[in-house]
C-alpha positions in Angstrom: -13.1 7.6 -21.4 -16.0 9.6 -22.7 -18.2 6.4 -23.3 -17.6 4.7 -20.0 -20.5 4.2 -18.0 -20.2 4.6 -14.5 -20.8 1.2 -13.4 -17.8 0.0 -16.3 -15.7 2.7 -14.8 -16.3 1.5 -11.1 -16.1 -2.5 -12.0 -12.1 -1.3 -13.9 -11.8 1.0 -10.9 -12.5 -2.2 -8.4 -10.0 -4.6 -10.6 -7.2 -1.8 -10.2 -7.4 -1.0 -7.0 -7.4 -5.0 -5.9 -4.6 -5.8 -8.5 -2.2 -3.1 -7.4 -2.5 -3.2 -3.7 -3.6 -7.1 -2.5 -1.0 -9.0 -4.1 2.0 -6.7 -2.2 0.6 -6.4 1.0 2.5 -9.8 2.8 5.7 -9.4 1.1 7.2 -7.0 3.6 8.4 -8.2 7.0 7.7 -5.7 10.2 10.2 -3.6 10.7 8.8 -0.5 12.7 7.1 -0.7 16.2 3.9 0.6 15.2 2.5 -2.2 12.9 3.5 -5.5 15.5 2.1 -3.3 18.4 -1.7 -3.3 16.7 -1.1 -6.9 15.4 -0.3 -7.9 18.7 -3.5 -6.9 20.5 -5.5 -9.3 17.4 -3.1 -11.8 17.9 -3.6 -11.8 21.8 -7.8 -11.7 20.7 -7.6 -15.1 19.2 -5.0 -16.4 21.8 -7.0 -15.6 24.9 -10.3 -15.2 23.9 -10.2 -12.1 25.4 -12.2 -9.8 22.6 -13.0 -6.7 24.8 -9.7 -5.6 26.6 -6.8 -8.3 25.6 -3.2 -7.9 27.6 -0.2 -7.9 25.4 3.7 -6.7 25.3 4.0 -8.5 28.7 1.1 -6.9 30.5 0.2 -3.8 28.3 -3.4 -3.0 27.5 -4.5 -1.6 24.1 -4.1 2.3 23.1 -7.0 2.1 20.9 -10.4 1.0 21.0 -10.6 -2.1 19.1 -12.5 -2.4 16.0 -9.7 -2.0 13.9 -8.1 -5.2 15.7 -11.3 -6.9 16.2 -11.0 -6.6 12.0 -8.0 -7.8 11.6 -8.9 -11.0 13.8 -11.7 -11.6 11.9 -9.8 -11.4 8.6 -7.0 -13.8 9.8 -9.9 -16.4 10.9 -11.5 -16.0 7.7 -8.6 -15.8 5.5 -5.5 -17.3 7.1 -7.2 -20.0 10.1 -7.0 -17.8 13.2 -3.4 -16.8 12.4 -2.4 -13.3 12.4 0.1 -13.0 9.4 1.7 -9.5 8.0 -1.1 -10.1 5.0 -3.7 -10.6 7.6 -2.9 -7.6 9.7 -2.8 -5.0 6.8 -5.3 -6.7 5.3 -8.2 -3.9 6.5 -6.6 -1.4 6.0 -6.1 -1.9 2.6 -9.9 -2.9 2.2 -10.5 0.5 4.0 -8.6 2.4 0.8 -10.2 0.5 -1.5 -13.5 0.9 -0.2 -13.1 4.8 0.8 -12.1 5.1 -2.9 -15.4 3.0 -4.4 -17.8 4.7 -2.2 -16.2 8.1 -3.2 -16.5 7.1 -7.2 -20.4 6.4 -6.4 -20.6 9.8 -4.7 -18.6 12.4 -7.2 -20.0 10.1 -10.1 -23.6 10.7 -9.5 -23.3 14.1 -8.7 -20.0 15.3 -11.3 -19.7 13.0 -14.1 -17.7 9.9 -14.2 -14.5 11.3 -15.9 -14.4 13.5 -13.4 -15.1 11.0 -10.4 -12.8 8.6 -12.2 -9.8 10.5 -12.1 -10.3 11.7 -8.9 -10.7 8.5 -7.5 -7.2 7.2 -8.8 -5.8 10.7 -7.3 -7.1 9.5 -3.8 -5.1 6.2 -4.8 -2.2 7.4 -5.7 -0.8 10.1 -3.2 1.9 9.1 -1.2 -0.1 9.3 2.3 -2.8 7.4 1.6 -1.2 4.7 -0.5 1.4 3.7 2.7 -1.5 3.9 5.0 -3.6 1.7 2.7 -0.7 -0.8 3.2 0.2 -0.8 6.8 -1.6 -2.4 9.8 -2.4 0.6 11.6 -6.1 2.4 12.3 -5.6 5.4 10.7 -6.9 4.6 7.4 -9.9 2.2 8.6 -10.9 5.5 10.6 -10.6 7.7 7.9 -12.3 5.5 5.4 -15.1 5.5 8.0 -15.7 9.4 8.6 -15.0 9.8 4.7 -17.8 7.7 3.9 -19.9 8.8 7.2 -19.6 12.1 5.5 -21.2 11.4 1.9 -24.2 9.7 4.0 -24.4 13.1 5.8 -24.4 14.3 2.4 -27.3 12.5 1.0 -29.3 12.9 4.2 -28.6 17.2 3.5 -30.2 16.1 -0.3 -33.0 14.6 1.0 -33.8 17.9 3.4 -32.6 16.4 6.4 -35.6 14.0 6.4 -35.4 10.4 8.3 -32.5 9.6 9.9 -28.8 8.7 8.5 -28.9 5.4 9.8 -25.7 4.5 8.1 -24.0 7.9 8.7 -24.6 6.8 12.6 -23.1 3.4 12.4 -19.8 4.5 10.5 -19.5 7.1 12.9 -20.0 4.6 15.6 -17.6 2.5 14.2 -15.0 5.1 14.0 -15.7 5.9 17.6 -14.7 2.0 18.3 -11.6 2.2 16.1 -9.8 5.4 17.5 -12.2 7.6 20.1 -14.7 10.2 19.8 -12.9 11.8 16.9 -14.8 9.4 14.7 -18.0 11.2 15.7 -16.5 15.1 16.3 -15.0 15.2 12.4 -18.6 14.2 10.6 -20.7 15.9 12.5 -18.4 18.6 12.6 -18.2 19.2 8.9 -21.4 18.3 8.4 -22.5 21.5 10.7 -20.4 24.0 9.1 -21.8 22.9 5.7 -25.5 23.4 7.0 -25.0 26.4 8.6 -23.1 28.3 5.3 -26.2 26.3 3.5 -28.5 28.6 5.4 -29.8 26.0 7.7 -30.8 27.2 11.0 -27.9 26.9 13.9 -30.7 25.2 16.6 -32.3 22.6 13.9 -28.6 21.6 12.4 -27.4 21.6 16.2 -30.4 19.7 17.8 -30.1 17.0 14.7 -26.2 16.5 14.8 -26.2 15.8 18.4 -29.1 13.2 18.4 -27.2 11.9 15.9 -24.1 11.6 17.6 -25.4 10.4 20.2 -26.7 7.6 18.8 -23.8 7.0 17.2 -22.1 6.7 21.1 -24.4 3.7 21.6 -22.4 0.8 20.7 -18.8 2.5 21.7 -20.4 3.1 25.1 -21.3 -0.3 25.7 -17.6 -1.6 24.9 -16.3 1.4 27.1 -18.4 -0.1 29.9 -16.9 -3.6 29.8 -13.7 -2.6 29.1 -13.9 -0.4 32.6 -14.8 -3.3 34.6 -11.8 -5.4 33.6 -9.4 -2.7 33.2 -10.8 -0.7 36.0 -8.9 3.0 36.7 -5.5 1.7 34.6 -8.2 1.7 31.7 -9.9 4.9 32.5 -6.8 6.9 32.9 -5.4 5.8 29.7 -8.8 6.6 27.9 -8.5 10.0 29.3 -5.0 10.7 28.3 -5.2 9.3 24.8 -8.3 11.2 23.9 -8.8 14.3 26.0 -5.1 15.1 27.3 -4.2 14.6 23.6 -6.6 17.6 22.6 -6.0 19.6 25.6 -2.0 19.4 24.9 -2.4 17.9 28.4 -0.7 14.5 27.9 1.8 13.6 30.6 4.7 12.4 27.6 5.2 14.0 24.2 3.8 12.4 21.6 4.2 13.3 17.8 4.0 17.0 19.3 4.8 19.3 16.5 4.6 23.1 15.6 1.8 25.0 13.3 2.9 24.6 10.5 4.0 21.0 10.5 0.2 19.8 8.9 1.0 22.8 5.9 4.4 20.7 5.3 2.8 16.9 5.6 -0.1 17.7 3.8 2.0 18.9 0.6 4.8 15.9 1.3 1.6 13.1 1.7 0.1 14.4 -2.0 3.6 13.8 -3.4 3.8 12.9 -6.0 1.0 15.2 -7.4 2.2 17.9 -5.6 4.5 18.3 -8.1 2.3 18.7 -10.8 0.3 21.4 -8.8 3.4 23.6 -8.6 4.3 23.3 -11.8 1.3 24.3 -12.8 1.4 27.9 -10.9 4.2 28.9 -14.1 1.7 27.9 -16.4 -1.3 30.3 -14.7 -2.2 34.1 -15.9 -2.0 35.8 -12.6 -4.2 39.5 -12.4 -3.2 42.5 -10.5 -4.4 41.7 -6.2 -4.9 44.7 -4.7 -5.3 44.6 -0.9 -9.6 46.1 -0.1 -10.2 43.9 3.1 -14.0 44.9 2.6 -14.2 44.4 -1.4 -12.6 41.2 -0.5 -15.2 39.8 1.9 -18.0 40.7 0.3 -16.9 39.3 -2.8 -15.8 35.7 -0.7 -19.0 35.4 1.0 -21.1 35.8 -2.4 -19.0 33.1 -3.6 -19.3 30.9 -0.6 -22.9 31.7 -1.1 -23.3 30.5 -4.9 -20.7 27.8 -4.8 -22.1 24.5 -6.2 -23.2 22.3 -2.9 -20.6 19.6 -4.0 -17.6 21.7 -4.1 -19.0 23.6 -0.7 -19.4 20.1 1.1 -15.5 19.3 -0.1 -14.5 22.2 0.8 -15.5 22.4 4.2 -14.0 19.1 4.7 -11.3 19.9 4.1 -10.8 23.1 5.9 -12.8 22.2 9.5 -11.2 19.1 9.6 -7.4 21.0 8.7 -8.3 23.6 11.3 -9.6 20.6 14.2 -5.9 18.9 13.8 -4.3 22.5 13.7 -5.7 22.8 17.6 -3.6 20.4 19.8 0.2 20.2 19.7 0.1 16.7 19.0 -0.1 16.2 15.2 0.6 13.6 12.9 0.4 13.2 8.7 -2.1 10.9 9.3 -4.4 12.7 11.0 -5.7 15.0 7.9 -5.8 11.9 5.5 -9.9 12.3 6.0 -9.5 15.2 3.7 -7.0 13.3 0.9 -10.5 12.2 -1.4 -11.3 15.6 -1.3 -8.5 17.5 -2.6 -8.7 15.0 -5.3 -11.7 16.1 -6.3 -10.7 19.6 -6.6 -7.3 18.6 -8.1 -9.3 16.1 -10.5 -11.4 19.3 -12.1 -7.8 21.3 -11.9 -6.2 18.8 -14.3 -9.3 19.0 -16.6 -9.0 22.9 -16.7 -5.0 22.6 -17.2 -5.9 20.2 -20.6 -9.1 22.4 -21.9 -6.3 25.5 -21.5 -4.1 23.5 -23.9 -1.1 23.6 -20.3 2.0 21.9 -21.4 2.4 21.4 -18.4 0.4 18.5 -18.0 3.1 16.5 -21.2 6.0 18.0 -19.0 4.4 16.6 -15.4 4.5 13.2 -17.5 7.8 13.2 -19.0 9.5 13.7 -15.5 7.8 10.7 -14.2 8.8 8.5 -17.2 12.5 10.0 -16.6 11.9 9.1 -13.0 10.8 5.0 -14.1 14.0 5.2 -16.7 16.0 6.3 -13.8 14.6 3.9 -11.3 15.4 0.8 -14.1 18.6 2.1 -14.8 19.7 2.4 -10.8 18.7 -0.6 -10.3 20.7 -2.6 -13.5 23.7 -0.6 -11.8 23.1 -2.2 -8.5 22.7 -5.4 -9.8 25.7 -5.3 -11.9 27.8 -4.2 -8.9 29.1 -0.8 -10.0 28.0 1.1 -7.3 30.9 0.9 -4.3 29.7 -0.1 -0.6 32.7 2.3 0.0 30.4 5.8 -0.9 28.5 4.8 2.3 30.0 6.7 4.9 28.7 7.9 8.4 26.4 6.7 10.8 24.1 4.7 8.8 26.4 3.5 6.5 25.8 -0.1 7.4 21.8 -0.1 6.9 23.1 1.7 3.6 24.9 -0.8 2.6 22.6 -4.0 3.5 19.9 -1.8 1.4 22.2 -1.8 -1.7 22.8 -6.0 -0.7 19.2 -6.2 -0.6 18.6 -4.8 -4.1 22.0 -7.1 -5.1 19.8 -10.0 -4.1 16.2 -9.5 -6.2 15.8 -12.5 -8.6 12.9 -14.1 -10.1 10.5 -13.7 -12.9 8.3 -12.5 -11.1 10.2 -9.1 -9.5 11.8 -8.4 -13.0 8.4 -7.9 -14.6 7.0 -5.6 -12.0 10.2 -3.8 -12.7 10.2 -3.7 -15.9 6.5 -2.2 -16.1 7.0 1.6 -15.1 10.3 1.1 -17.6 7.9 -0.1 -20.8 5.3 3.1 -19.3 8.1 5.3 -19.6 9.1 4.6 -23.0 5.3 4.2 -24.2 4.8 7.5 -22.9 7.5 9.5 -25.0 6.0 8.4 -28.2 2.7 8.9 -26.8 3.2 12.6 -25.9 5.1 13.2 -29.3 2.2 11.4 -31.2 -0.8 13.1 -30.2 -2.2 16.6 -29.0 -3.2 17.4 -25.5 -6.4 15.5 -23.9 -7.9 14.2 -21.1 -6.5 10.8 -22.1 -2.7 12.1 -21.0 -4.4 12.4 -17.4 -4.9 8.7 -17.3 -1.7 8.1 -18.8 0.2 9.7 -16.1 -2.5 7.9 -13.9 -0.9 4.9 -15.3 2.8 5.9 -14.8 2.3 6.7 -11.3 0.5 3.4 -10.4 3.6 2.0 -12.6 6.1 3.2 -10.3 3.8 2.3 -7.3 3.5 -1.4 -8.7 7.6 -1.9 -9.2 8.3 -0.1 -5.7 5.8 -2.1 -3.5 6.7 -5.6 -5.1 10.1 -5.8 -6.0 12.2 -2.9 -4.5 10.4 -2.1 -1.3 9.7 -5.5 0.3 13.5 -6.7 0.4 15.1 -3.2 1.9 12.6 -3.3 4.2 13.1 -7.0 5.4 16.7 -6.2 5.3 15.6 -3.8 8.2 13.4 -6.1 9.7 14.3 -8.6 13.4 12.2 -11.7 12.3 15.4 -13.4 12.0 16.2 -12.5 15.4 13.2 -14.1 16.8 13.7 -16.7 14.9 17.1 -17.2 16.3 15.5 -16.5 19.5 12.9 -19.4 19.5 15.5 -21.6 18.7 17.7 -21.0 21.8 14.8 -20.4 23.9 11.9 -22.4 23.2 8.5 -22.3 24.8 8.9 -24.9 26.7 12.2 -24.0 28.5 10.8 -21.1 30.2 9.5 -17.9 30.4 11.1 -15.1 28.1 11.1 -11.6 30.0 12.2 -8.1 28.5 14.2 -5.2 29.9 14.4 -2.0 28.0 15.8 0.9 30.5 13.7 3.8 28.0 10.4 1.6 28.2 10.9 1.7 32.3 11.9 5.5 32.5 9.1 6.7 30.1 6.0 8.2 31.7 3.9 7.0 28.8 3.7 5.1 25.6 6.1 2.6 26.7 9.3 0.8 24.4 8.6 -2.7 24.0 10.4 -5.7 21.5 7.4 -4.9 19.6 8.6 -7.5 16.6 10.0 -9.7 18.5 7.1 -10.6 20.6 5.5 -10.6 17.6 6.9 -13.3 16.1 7.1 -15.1 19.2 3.7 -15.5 19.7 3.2 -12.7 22.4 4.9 -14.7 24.9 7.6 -11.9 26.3 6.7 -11.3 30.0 7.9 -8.0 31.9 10.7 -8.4 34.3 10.5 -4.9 35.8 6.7 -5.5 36.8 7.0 -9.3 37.4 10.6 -10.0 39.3 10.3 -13.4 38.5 12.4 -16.2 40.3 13.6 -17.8 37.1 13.7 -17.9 33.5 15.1 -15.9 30.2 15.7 -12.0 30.2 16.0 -10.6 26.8 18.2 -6.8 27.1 20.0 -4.5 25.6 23.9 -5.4 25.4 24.0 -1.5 26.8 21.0 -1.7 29.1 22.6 -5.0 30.3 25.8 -3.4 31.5 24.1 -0.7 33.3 21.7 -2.7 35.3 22.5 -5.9 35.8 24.2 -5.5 38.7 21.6 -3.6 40.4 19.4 -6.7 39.9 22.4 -8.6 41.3 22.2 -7.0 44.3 19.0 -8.4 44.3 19.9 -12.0 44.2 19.6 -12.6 40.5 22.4 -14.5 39.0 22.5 -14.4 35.3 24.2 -16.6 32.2 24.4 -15.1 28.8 23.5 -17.5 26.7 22.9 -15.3 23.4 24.0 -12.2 21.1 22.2 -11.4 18.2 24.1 -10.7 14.9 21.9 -7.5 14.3 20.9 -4.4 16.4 17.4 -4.1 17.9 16.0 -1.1 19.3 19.5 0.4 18.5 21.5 -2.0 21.1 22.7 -5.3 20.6 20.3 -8.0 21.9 21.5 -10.3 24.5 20.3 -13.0 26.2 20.4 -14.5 29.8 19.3 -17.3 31.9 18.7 -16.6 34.9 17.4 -17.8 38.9 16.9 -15.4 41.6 18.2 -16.8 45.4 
C-alpha cells in the first residue's frame, strides 16, 4: 500500500465499491413498507406524467420532496425503459454511497495521505448503517451523500479564505433541500459555522456568508415548493409543515420514530457494527493515566487543543458533534439520521487503527481472527441447514413460522453462482490464520480484515440475504392477485382499519400496489358503487357489516396463503344498491 498512488488507489477503490454492491442490489424482493412507498411515487412519475406532485397509494401525495424519486425515474428510463424495478429503485442510492465514499477518498487523500484516506474510505463502506442504506430505496443516503460532499466543498471554499462563492456547495445543498427539506441546507451550513467560528473567523462575516449562501441554495427547492402548492394546495402545505417543522418542534400530530436521549448513543454504536467491535476491544489494549477531576485545568487545557488541532481533524470533528447534537433536539429520531457523520468517524477510526499497528496492539490479529471464526461459522451453519440437521421443531413461539420458512429459504440456495459467494468469506477466513501466524503486525492486516469484512458482506447480500428476505416478501400475493383480479375487470380498492384511524402517516398495501402497478384505489375516501375491495380477514369481520348497512353487498372471491400487514388478505367483489 505504500507505493499506491492516489489515483491507482481511487480507480481499485471505484472497482470495489461497484463489484460488491451493483451486482446484489435487484436480488431482494420488497418486503418492508418503506422501500415500495418511495418507489411508488417514481413509478406514479412515469405513469402520469405528473413529475412535480404525483398521487399514489390510492390518493396519497408524497412525504418527501422529490429528487430522490425524480432519480430513481430517471435511472429506470435510462437503465430499465421507464420501468421501475427493485434494481432501479435502489439503484441511487447505492450510487449515492459509492459516490459519498470517492469524493471522501479525493478529500482525506489530498489533505492525509492515501493510506490513510484509503482505509478510511472502506470503513465508510463497511459499517453496518451505511452499507443497508447504500442498498435500499429510500432518501436517506442520497441526502446524506449530498450534505457530506456539500461539506468538503465548504471545506475548500474555508482553504481558499472564503473567496468566490461555493457554487457547488450551494447546488448539493439545494439538492438535499429537494430530496428531504431544509435539513439539507441547516446541517452544512451549520457545521460549516461552528468550524469558522472555533477557526477564529468573525461571527457577522461567517453569518452574513452562510446565509447568502443558503439562500441561494433555497432557489430551486422554492420554485418546486411553489408548484407543488398550486396543485396540492393546503393538503400540501400542511403536510410540509408537519413533516419538517412539527418534526423539529416535537409538534407532530402522530408519533413517528419518537425515541428517548439516548437512543442516537445506542444506533450510532449498533450502525458502526461491525467495527465497533474492534474499537472496544481496543480500550483493553490502551495505557490509561491517573484523571483527576480540575474543571478549570480541564478547560483550559480543551480549548488550547481545540485551538491547535489540525483543520482536517477540527472540520471532522465538528461534523460530527453539531450534526449529533442537531438530531439529539427533537424527539423524533432515527439511525439514519446521523449517517452524515459515518465518513467522518472513519477518518478518525482510520488513523486509530494505524496508531493500534505502530503500538505493535494484538489486538488488531485478535479483531481479525473473530471475524474469520465468524465466516467459518457462517459456512458451517449454513452446510448444517442444507444438510437438514437443524429441526423446524426448535422454532417455538410467535414467530416460529417466519423461523421456519427462513431456515426453508436457506434449504433452497442452489447454483454456482450463490455457492461461490459463499464460499469466499470461508477461503478469507482460512487465508487469514496462516496469514496472521506468518507475518508480524502491519498496516497490511488492516486491509486484510478490510477484506474479511467485505467477504462476509459479499456472501450475506448475494446468497443468504436475498432468499430470507423474499421468503418475507408479498410479490407472490400480488401476483396471485392480478390473476384473480385483472385490470380490466375492475377497480381494486383497499381497507385497512389502522390506515383509517391514524392521524398521520397512513398504512397502505404498500407492496402490493406496488407490484400492481399503483392501481389500488381507496374505498374509505372513494365509496365506490362497484368493484374489488382488498381487506384484512380481521378488518373484514369488523366492518363489513357497517358498509352493509350501507347497501354494499360483497362476494369473497379470495384468501391469500400468506399474512399481509399481519391479517390474512381477502378479497371481495362487490356492488353498492
Amino acid at each position: 500500500m505504500k507505493t499506491l498512488t492516489s489515483d491507482k488507489a481511487f480507480w481499485l477503490l471505484l472497482v470495489i465499491c461497484v463489484v460488491t454492491i451493483l451486482p446484489f442490489l435487484g436480488l431482494s424482493e420488497y418486503h418492508t413498507k418503506g422501500e415500495p412507498r418511495e418507489a411508488i411515487v417514481s413509478y406514479s412519475m412515469l405513469d402520469s406524467g405528473n413529475w412535480i406532485l404525483p398521487r399514489n397509494n390510492g390518493g396519497e401525495m408524497a412525504y418527501k420532496p422529490p429528487f430522490f424519486h425524480w432519480s430513481i425515474a430517471a435511472v429506470s428510463a435510462v437503465v430499465n425503459g421507464g420501468q421501475v424495478t427493485e434494481m432501479t429503485s435502489r439503484l441511487p442510492s447505492a450510487i449515492a454511497l459509492i459516490a459519498m465514499t470517492l469524493c471522501g477518498f479525493l478529500f482525506f487523500a489530498k489533505r492525509k495521505g492515501v493510506q490513510l484516506a484509503l482505509l478510511a474510505a472502506f470503513i465508510t463502506l463497511t459499517n453496518f448503517e451505511l452499507h443497508r442504506a447504500g442498498a435500499n430505496c429510500r432518501v436517506d443516503m442520497v441526502l446524506t451523500a449530498l450534505t457530506v460532499c456539500a461539506l468538503y466543498c465548504f471545506y475548500r471554499w474555508y482553504e481558499k479564505g472564503l473567496k468566490g462563492i461555493p457554487w457547488l456547495a450551494i447546488l448539493l445543498m439545494s439538492l438535499g433541500t429537494l430530496t428531504k427539506g431544509p435539513v439539507g441546507t441547516i446541517i452544512p451550513c451549520l457545521v460549516t459555522g461552528v468550524f469558522l467560528l472555533l477557526r477564529g473567523v468573525n461571527f457577522f462575516r461567517a453569518f452574513l456568508l452562510l446565509s447568502a449562501w443558503a439562500i441561494l441554495s433555497l432557489i430551486l427547492p422554492f420554485c418546486w415548493y411553489i408548484a407543488a402548492y398550486q396543485q396540492g394546495g393546503e393538503e400540501f402545505l400542511a403536510l410540509v409543515m408537519e413533516e419538517n417543522f412539527g418534526r423539529m418542534t416535537n409538534t407532530m400530530s402522530y408519533d413517528s420514530c419518537v425515541n428517548p436521549w439516548h437512543y442516537n448513543f445506542v444506533t450510532l454504536f449498533a450502525g458502526y457494527v461491525p467495527w465497533t467491535l474492534l474499537a472496544l476491544l481496543s480500550l483493553f489494549s490502551l495505557t490509561y493515566h491517573k484523571f483527576s477531576i480540575q474543571p478549570a485545568a480541564w478547560w483550559k487545557r480543551f480549548t488550547a487543543w481545540i485551538k491547535n488541532m489540525d483543520p482536517v481533524d477540527l472540520f471532522a470533528l465538528t461534523s460530527i458533534v453539531a450534526t449529533f447534537i442537531f438530531y439529539c433536539i427533537p424527539q423524533s429520531k432515527r439511525s439514519v439520521y446521523l449517517m452524515p457523520i459515518y465518513p467522518f468517524i472513519a477518518y478518525f477510526l482510520a488513523k486509530y487503527l494505524f496508531y493500534l499497528v505502530k503500538k505493535r496492539s494484538k489486538v488488531i490479529k485478535v479483531y481479525g481472527s473473530i471475524l474469520a471464526v465468524l465466516s467459518l461459522l457462517l459456512f458451517a451453519c449454513f452446510i448444517a441447514v442444507k444438510c437438514g440437521l437443524i429441526p423446524e421443531t426448535i422454532f417455538q413461539g410467535r414467530h416460529a413460522q417466519n423461523n421456519i420458512n427462513f431456515l426453508h429459504a436457506i434449504q433452497n440456495i442452489n447454483g454456482i453462482g450463490s455457492f461461490i459467494l459463499i464460499a469466499i468469506p470461508t477461503l478469507l477466513g482460512i487465508c487469514w490464520w496462516f496469514y496472521q501466524r506468518k507475518y508480524t503486525l502491519s498496516n497490511r492486516f488492516l486491509y486484510a480484515i478490510v477484506a474479511l469484512t467485505m467477504g462476509m458482506y459479499i456472501a450475506l447480500d448475494g446468497a443468504y440475504q436475498p432468499p430470507i428476505l423474499n421468503s418475507k416478501s408479498v410479490k407472490s400475493v400480488a401476483a396471485e392477485i392480478d390473476r384473480v383480479v385483472p385490470a380490466s375487470a375492475g377497480t381494486l380498492y383497499e381497507f385497512i382499519e389502522a390506515g383509517v384511524r391514524s392521524i398521520g402517516d397512513p398504512v397502505h398495501y404498500f407492496e402490493i400496489n406496488f407490484y400492481l402497478g399503483n392501481r389500488i384505489g381507496n374505498f374509505y375516501k372513494d365509496r365506490p358503487s362497484e368493484g374489488f375491495l382488498l381487506i384484512g380477514m380481521q378488518d373484514a369481520e369488523r366492518n363489513l357489516p357497517e358498509f352493509e348497512k350501507e347497501g354494499y353487498q360483497f362476494e369473497r372471491i379470495y384468501q391469500s396463503p400468506k399474512p399481509v400487514l399481519r391479517q390474512t388478505a381477502e378479497i371481495y367483489k362487490f356492488i353498492k344498491k
